[in-house]
Backbone of each chain as ProteinMPNN parsed JSONL, in Angstrom:
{"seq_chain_A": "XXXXXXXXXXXXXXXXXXXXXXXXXXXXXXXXXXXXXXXXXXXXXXXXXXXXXXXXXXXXXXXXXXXXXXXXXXX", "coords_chain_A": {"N_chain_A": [[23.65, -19.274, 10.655], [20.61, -18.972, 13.051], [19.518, -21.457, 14.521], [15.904, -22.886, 14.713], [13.465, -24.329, 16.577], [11.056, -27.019, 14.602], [8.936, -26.432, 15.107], [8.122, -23.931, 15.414], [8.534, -22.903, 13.115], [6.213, -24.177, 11.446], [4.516, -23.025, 13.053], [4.132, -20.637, 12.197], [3.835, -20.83, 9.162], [1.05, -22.56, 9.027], [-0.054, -19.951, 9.979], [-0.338, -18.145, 7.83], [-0.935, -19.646, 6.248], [-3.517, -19.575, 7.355], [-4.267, -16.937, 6.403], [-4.302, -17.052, 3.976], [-6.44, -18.985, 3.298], [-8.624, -17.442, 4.585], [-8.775, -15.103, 2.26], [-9.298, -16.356, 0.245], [-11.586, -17.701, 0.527], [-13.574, -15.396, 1.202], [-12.88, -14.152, -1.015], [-14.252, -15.856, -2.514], [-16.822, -15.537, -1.9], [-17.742, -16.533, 0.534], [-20.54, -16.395, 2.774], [-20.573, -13.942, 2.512], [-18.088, -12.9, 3.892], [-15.419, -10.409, 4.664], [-12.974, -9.408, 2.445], [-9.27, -8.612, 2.589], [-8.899, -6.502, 1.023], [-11.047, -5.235, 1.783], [-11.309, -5.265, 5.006], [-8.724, -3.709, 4.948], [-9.711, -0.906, 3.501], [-11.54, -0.311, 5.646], [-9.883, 0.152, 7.078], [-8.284, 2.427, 6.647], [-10.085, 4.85, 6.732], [-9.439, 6.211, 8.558], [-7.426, 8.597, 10.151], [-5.174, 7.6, 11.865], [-5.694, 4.697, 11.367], [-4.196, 4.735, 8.589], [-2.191, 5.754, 9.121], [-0.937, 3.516, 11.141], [-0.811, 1.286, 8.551], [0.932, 2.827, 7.092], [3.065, 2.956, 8.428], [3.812, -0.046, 9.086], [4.135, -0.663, 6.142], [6.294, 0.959, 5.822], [8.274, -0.156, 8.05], [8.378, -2.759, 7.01], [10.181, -3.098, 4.719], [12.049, -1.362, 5.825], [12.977, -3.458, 7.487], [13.226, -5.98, 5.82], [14.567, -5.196, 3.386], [16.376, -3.043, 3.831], [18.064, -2.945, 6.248], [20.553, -3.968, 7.772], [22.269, -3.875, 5.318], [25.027, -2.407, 3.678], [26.389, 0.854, 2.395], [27.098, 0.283, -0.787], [28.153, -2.004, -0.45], [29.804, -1.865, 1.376], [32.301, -3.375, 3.729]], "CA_chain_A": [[22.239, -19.004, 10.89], [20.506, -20.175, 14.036], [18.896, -22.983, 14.344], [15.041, -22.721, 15.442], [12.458, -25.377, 16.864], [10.087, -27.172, 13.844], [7.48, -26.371, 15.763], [8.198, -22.832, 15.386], [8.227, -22.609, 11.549], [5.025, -24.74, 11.424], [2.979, -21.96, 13.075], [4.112, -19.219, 10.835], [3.147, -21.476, 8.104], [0.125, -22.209, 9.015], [-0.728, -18.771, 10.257], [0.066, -17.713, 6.286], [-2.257, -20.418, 5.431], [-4.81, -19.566, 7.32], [-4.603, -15.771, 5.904], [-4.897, -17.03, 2.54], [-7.462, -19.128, 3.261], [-9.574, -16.977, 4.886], [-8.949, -14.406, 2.025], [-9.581, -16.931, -0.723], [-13.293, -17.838, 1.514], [-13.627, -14.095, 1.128], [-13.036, -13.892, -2.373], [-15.017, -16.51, -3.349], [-17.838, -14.692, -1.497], [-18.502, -17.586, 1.284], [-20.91, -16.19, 3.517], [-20.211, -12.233, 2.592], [-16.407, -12.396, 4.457], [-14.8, -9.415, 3.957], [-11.93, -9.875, 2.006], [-8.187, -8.024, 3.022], [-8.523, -4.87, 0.96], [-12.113, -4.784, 2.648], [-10.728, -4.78, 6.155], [-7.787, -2.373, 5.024], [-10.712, -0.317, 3.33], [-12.032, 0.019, 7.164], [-9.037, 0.934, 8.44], [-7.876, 3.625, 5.851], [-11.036, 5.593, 6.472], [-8.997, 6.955, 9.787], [-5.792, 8.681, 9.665], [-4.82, 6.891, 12.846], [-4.951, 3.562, 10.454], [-3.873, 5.297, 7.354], [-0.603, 5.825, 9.778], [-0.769, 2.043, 11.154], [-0.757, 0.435, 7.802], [1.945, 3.292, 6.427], [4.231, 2.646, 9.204], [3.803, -1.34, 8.719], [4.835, -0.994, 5.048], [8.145, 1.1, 6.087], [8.809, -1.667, 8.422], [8.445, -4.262, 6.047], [10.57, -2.444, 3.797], [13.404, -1.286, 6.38], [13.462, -4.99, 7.888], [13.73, -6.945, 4.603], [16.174, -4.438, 2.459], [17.599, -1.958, 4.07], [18.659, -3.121, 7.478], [22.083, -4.997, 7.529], [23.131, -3.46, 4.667], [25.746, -1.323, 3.876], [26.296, 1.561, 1.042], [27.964, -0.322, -1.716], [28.467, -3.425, -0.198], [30.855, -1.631, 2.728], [32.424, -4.453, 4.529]], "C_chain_A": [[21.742, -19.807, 12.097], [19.339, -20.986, 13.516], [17.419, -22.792, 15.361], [14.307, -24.37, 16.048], [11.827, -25.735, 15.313], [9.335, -26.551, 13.91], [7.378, -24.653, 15.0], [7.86, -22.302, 13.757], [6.757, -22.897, 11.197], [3.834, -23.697, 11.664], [3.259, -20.853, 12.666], [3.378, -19.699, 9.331], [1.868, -21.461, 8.171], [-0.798, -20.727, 9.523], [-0.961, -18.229, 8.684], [-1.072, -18.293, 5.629], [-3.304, -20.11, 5.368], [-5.145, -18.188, 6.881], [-5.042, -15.903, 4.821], [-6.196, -17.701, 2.266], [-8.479, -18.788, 3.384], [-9.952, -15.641, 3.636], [-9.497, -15.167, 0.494], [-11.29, -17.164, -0.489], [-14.077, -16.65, 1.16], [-14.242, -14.054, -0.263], [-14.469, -14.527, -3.03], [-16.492, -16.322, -2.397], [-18.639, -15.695, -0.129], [-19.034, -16.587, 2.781], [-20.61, -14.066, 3.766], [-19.061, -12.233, 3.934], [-15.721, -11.151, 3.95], [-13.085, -9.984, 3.571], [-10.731, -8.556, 2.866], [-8.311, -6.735, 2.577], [-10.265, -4.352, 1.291], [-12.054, -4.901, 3.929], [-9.967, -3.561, 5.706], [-8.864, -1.324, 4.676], [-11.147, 0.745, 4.791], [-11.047, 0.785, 7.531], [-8.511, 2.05, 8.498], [-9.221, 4.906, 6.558], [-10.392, 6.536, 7.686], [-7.772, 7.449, 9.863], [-5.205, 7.846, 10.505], [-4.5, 5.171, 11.685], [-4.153, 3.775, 9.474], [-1.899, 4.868, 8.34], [-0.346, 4.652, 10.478], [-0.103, 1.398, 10.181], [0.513, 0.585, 6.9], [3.313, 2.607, 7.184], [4.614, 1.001, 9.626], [4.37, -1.493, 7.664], [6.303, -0.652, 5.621], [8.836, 0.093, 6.944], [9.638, -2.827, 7.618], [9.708, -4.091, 5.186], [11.935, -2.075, 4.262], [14.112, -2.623, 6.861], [14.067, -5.637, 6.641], [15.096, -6.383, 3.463], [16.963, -3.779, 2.64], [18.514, -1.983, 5.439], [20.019, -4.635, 7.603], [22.845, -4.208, 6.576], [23.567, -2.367, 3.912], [25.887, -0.588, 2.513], [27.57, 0.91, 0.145], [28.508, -0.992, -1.325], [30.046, -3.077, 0.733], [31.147, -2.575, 3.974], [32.204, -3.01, 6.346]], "O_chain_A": [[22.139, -20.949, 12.331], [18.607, -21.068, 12.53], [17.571, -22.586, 16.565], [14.87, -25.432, 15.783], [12.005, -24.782, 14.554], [8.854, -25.969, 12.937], [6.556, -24.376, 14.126], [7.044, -21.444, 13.42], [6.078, -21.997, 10.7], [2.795, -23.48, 11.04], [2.424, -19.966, 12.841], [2.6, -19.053, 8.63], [1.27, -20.576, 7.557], [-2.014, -20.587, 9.396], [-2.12, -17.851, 8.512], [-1.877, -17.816, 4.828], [-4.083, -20.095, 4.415], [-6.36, -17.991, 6.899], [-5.974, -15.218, 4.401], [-6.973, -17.337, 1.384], [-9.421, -19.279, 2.763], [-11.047, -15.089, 3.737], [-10.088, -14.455, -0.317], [-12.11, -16.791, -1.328], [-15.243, -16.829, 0.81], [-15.411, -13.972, -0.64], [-15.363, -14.014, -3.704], [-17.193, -17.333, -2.367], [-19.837, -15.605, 0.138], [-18.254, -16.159, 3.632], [-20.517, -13.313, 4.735], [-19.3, -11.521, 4.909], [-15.523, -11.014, 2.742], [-12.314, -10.695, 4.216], [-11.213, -7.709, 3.617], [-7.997, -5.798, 3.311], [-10.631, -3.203, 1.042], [-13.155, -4.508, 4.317], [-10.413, -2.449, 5.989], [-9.076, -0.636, 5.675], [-11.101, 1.966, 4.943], [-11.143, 1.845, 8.149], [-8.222, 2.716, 9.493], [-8.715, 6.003, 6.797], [-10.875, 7.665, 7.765], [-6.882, 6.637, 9.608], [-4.485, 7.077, 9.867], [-3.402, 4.71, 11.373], [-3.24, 2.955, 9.376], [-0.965, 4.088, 8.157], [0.881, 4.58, 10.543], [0.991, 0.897, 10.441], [1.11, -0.285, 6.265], [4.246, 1.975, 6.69], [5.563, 0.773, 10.377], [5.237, -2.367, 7.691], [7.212, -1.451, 5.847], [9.881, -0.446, 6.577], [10.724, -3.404, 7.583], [10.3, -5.146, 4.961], [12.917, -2.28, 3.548], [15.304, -2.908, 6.747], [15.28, -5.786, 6.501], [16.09, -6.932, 2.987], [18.038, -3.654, 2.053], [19.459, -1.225, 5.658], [20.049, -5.861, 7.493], [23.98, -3.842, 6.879], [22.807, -1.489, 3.502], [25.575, -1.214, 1.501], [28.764, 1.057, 0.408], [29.692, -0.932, -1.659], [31.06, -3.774, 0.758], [30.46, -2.595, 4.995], [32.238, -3.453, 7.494]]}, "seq_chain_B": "XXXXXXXXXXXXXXXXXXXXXXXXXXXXXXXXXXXXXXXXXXXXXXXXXXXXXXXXXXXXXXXXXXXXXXXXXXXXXXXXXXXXXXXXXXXXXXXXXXXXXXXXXXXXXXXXXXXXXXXXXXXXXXXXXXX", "coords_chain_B": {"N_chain_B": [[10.249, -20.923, -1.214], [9.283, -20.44, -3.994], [7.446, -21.662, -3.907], [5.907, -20.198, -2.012], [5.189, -17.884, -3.748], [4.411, -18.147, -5.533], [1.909, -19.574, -4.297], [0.654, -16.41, -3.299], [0.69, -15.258, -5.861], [-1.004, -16.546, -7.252], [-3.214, -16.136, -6.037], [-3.532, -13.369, -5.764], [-4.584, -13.044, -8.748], [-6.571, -14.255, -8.666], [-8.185, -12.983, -7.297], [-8.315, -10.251, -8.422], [-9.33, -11.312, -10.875], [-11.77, -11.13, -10.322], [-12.729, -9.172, -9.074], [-13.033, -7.495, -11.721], [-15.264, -8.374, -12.7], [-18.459, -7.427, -13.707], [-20.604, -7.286, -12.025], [-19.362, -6.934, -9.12], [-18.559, -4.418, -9.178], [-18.647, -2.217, -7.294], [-16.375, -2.705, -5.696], [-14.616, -1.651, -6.665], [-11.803, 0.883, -6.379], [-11.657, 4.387, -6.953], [-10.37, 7.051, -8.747], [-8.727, 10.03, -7.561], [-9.717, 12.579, -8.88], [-12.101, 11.092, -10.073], [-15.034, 11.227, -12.109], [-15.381, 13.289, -12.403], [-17.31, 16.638, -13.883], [-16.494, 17.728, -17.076], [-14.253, 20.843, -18.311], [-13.854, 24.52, -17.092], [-14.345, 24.504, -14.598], [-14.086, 21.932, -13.582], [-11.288, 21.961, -14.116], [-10.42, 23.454, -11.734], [-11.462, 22.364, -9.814], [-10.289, 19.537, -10.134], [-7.409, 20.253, -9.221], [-7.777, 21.493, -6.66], [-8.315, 18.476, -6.034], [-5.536, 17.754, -6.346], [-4.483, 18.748, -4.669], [-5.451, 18.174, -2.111], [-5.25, 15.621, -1.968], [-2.213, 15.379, -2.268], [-1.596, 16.829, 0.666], [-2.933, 14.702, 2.665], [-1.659, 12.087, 1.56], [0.849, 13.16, 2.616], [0.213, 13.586, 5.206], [-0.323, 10.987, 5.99], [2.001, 10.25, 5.726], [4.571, 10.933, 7.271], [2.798, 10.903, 9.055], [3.072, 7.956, 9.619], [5.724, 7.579, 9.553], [6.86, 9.039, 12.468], [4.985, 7.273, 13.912], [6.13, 5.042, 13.602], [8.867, 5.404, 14.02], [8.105, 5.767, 17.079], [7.557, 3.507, 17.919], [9.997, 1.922, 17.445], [11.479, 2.8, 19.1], [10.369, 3.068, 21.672], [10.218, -0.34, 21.852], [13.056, -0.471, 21.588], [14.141, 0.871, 23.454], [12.682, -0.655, 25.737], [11.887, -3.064, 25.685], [14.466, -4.826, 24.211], [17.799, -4.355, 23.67], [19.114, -4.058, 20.866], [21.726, -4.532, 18.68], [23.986, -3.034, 16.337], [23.273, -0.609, 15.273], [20.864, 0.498, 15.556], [18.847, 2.146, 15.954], [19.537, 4.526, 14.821], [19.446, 3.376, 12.09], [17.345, 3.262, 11.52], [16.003, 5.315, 11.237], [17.211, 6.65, 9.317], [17.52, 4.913, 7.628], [14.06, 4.194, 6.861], [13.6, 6.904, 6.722], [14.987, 6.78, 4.097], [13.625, 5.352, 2.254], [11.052, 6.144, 2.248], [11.846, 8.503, 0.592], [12.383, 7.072, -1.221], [10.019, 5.942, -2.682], [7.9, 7.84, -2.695], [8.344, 9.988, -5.063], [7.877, 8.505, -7.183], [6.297, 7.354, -7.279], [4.056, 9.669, -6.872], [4.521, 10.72, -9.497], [3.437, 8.336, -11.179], [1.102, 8.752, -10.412], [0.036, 11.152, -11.331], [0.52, 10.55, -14.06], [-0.918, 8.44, -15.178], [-3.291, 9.792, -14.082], [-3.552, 11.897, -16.01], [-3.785, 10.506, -18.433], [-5.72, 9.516, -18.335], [-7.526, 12.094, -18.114], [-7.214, 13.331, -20.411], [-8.186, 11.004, -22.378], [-10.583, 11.166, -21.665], [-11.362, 13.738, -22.656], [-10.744, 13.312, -25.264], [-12.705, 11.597, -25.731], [-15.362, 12.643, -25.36], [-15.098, 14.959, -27.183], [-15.248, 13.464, -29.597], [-17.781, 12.772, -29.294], [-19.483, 14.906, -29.318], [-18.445, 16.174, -31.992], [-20.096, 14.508, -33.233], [-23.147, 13.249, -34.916]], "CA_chain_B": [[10.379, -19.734, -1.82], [8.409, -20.469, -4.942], [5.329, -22.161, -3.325], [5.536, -18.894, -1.727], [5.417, -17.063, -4.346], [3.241, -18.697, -6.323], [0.107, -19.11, -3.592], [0.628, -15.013, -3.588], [0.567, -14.815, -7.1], [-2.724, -16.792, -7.651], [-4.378, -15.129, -5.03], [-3.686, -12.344, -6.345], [-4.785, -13.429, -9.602], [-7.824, -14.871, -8.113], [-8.656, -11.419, -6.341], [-8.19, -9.633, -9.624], [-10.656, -11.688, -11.806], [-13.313, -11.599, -9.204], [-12.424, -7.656, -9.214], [-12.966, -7.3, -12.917], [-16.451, -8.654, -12.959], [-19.036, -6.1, -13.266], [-21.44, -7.385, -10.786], [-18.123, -6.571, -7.984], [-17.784, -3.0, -9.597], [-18.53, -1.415, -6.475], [-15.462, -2.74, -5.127], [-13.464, -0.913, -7.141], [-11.062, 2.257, -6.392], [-11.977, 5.336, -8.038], [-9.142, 8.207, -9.009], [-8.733, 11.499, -6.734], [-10.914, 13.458, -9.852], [-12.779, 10.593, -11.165], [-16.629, 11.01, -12.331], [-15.548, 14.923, -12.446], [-17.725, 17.295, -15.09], [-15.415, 18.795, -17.854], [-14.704, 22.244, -18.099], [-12.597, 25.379, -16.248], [-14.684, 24.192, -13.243], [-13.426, 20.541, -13.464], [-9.975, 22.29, -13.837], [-10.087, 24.364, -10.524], [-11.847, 20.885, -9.293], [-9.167, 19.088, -10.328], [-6.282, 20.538, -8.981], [-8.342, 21.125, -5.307], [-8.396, 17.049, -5.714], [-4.609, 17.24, -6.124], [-4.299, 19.414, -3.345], [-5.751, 17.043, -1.087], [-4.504, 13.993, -2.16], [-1.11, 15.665, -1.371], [-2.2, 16.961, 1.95], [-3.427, 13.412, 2.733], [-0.606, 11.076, 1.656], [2.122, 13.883, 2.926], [-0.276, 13.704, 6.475], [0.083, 9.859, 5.892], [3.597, 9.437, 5.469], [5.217, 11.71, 8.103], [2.147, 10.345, 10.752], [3.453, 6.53, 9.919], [7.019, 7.665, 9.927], [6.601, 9.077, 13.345], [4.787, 5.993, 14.798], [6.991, 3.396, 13.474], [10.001, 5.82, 15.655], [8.112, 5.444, 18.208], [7.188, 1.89, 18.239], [11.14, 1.6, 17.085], [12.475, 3.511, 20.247], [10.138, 1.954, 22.978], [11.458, -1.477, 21.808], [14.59, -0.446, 21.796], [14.686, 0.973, 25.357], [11.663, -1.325, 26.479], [11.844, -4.528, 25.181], [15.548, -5.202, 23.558], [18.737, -3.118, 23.007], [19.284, -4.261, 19.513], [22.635, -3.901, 18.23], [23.844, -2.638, 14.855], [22.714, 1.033, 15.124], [19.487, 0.275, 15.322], [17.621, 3.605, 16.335], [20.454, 5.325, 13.6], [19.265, 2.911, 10.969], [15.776, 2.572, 11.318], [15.563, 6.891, 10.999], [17.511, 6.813, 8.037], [16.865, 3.709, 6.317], [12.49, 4.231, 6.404], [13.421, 8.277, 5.609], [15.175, 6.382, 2.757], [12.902, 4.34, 1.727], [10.294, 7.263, 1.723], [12.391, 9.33, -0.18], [12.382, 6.67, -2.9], [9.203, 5.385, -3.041], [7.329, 8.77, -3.155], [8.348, 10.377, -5.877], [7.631, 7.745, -8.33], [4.855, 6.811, -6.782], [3.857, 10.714, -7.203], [4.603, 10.697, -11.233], [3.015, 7.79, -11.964], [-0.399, 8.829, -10.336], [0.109, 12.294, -12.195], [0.675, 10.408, -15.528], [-2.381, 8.096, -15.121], [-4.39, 10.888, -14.161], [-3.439, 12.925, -17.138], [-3.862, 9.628, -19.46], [-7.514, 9.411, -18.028], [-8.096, 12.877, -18.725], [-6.911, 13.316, -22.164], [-9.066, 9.977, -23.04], [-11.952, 11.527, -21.183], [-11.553, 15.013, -23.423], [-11.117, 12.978, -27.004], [-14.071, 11.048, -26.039], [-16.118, 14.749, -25.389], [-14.591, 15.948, -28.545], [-16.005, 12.538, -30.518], [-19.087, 12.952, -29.13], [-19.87, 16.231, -29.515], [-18.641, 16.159, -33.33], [-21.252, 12.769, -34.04], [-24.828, 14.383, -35.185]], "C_chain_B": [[9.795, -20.057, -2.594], [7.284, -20.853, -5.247], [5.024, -20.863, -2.955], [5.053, -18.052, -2.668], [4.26, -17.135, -5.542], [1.81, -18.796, -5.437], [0.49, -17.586, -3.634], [-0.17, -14.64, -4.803], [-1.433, -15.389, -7.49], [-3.855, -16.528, -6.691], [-4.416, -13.873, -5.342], [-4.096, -11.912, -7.941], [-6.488, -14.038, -9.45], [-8.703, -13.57, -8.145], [-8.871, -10.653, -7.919], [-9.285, -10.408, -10.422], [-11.76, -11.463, -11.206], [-13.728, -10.229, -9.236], [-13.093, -6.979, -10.276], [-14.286, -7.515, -13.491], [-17.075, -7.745, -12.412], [-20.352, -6.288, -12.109], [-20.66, -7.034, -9.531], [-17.421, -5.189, -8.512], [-17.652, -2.005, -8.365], [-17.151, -1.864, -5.748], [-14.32, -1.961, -5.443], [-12.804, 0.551, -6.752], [-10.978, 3.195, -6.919], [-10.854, 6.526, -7.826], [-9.443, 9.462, -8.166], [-9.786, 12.067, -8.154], [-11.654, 12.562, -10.629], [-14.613, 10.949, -10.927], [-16.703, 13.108, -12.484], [-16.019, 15.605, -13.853], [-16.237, 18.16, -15.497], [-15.717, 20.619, -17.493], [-13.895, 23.136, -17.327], [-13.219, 24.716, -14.95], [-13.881, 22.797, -12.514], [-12.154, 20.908, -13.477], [-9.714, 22.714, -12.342], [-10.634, 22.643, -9.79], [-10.805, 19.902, -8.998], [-7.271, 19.396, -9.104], [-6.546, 20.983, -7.165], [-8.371, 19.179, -5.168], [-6.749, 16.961, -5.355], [-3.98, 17.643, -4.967], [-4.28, 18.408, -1.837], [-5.202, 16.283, -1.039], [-3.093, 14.135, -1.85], [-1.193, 15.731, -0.016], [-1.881, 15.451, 2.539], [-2.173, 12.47, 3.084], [0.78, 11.953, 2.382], [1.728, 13.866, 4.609], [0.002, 11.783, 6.715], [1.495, 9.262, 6.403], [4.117, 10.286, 6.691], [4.553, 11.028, 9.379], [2.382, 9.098, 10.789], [4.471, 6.694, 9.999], [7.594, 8.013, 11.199], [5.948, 7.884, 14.907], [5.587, 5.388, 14.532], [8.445, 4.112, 14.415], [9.312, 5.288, 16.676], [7.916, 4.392, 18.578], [8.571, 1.235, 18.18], [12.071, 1.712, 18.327], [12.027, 3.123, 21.579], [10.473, 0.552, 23.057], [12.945, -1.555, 22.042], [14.694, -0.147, 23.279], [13.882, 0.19, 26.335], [11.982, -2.61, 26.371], [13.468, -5.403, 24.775], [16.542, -4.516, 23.344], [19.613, -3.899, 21.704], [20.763, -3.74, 19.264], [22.448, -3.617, 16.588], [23.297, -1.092, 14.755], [21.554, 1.205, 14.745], [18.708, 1.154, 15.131], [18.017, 4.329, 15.048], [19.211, 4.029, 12.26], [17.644, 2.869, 10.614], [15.276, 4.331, 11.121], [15.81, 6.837, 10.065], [17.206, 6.012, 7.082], [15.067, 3.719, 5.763], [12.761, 5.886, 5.54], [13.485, 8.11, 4.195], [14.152, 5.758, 1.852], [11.353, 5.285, 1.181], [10.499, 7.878, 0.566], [12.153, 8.177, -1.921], [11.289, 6.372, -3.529], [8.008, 6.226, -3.228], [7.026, 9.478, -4.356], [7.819, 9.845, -7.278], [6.366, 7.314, -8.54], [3.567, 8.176, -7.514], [3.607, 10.736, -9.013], [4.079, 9.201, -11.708], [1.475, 7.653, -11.443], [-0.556, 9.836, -11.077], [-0.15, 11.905, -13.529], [-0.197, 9.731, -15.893], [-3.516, 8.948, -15.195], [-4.509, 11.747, -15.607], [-3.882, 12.005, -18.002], [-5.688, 9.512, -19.433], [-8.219, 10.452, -18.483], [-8.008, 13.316, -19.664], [-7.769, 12.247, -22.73], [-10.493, 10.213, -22.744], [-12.825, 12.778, -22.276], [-11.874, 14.685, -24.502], [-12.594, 12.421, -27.015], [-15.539, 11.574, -25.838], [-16.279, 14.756, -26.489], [-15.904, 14.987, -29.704], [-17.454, 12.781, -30.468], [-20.028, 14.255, -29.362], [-19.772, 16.428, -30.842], [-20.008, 15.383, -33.803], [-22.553, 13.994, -34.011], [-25.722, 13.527, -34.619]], "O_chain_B": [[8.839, -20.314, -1.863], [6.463, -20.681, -6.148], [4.029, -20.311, -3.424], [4.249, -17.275, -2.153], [3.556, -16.327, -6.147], [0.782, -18.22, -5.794], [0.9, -17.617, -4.795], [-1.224, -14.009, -4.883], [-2.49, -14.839, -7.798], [-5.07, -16.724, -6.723], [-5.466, -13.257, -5.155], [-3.987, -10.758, -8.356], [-7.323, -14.102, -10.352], [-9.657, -13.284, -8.869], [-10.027, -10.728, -8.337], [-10.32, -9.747, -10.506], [-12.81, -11.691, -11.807], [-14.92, -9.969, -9.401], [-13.726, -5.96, -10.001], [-14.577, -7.011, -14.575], [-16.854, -7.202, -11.33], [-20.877, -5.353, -11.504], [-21.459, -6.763, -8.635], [-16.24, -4.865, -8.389], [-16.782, -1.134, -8.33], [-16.854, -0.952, -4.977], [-13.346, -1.677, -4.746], [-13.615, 1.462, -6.92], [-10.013, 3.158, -7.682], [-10.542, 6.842, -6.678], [-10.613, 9.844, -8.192], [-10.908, 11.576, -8.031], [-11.967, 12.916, -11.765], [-15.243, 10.916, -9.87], [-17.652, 13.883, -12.606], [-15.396, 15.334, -14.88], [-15.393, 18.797, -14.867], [-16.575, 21.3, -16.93], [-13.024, 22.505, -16.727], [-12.347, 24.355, -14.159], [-13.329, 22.66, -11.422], [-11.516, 20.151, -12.746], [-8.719, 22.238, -11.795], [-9.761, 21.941, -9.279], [-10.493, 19.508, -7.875], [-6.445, 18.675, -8.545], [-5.595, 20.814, -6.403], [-8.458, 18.718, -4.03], [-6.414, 16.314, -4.362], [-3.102, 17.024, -4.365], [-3.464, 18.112, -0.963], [-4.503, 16.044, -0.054], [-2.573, 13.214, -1.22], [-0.877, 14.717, 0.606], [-0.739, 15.092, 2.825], [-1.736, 12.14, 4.187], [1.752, 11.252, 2.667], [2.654, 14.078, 5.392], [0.58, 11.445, 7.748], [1.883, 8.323, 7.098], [3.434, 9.637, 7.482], [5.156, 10.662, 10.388], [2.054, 8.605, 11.868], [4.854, 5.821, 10.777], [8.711, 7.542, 11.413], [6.229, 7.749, 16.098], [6.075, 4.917, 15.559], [8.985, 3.476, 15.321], [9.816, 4.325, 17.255], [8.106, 4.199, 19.779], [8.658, 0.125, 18.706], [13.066, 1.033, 18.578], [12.801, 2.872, 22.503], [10.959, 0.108, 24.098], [13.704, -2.404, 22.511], [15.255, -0.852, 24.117], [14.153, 0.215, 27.535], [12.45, -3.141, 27.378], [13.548, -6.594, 25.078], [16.203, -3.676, 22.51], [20.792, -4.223, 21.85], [21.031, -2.59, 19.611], [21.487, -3.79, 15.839], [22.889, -0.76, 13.642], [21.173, 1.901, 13.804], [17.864, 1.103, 14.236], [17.161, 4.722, 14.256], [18.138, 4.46, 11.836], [17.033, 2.495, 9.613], [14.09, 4.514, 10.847], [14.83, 6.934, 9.326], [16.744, 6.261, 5.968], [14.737, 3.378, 4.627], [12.417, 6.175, 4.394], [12.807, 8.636, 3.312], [14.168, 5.888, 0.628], [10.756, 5.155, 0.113], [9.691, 7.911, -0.362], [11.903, 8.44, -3.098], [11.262, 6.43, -4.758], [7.049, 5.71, -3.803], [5.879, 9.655, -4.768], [7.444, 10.53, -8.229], [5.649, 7.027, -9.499], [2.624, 7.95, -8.272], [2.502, 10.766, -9.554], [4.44, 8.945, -12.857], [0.714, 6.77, -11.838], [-1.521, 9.619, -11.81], [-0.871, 12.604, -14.241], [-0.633, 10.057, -16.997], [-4.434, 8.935, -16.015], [-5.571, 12.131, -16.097], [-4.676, 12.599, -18.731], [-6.539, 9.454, -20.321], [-9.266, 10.285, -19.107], [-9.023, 13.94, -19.972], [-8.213, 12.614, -23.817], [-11.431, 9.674, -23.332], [-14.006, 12.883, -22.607], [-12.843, 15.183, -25.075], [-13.45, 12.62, -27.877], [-16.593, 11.001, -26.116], [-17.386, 14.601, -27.006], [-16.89, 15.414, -30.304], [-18.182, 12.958, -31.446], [-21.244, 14.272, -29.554], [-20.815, 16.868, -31.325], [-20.779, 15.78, -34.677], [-22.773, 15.046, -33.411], [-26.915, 13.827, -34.565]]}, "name": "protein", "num_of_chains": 2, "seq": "XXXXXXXXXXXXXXXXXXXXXXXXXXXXXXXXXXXXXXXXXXXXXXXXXXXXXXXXXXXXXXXXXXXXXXXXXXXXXXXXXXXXXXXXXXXXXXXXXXXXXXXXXXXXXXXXXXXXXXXXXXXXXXXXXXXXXXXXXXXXXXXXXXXXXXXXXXXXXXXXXXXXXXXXXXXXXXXXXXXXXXXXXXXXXXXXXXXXXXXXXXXXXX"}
């Protein structure tokens, strides 16, 4: 596996953080924030996002499980 | 991994109680035929909802399967030439991934829906017997 910078992990982390934080701020109604499925909300209303947010899941979905590997564990 | 997993979880746990309170009802997600009058009308109603809602997610899925090629294939010839059969894998592996996550997806909004409207009909029926 390679080997990255600290630094580098650090601001994925806190980027993560600050999503949850800002969606926890949200939640807990500070200052009427829209929370995450009140942005997505927004964005659905357009097919243009509808097809953003679809083609973000398959992403997510081809990156993490299905890319590398092979049918029945085919060296 | 399990800090992970855990801030998720109680945010999503968070989100959900906050959800559940009826002063935050408008936030809530209402069913392709919900708030629909009974009746043959609510049938033909009905089944124009499922119409759509096919339509819709079948206009959905094909118009994000289409962008994510193309956002897949200008990286690839723009940005990076990726090995591993990248362009090959990334057609077949999301088709795949469609293919699986539709259908189920499909039958268990069908079987909700039907559970909603069978509990909607007995509680007609009740009401309509009571004097």
């Amino acid at each position: 596996m390679a080997r990255h910078p600290l630094a580098g992990y650090l601001v994925w982390a806190a980027l993560f953080a600050a999503l949850f934080a800002w969606e926890g701020l949200s939640l807990a109604r500070v200052d009427s924030l829209p929370t995450l499925s009140d942005a997505f909300r927004v964005i659905m209303r357009y097919p243009v996002g509808r097809w953003a947010l679809f083609a973000l899941w398959l992403w997510a979905g081809w990156h993490f499980f299905v890319r590398g590997w092979h049918f029945l564990l085919r060296a | 991994m399990l800090a992970g997993y855990l801030v998720i979880m109680a945010t999503l746990g968070f989100g959900l109680r906050r959800l559940r309170r009826p002063e935050t009802g408008d936030r809530h997600e209402r069913g392709p035929a919900a708030g629909q009058p009974a009746g043959p009308r609510a049938a033909a109603g009905s089944r124009r909802g499922w119409l759509l809602l096919a339509r819709q997610v079948a206009g959905t899925a094909v118009g994000g399967y289409l962008l994510l090629m193309a956002v897949v294939i200008a990286y690839y010839y723009g940005v990076a030439r990726v090995g591993g059969d990248f362009i090959k894998s990334a057609v077949t592996g999301t088709a795949m991934l469609i293919g699986i996550a539709l259908p189920p997806w499909g039958a268990a909004s069908w079987l909700t829906e039907r559970r909603r409207q069978r509990d909607s009909d007995t509680a007609g029926e009740r009401k309509a017997r009571s004097p």
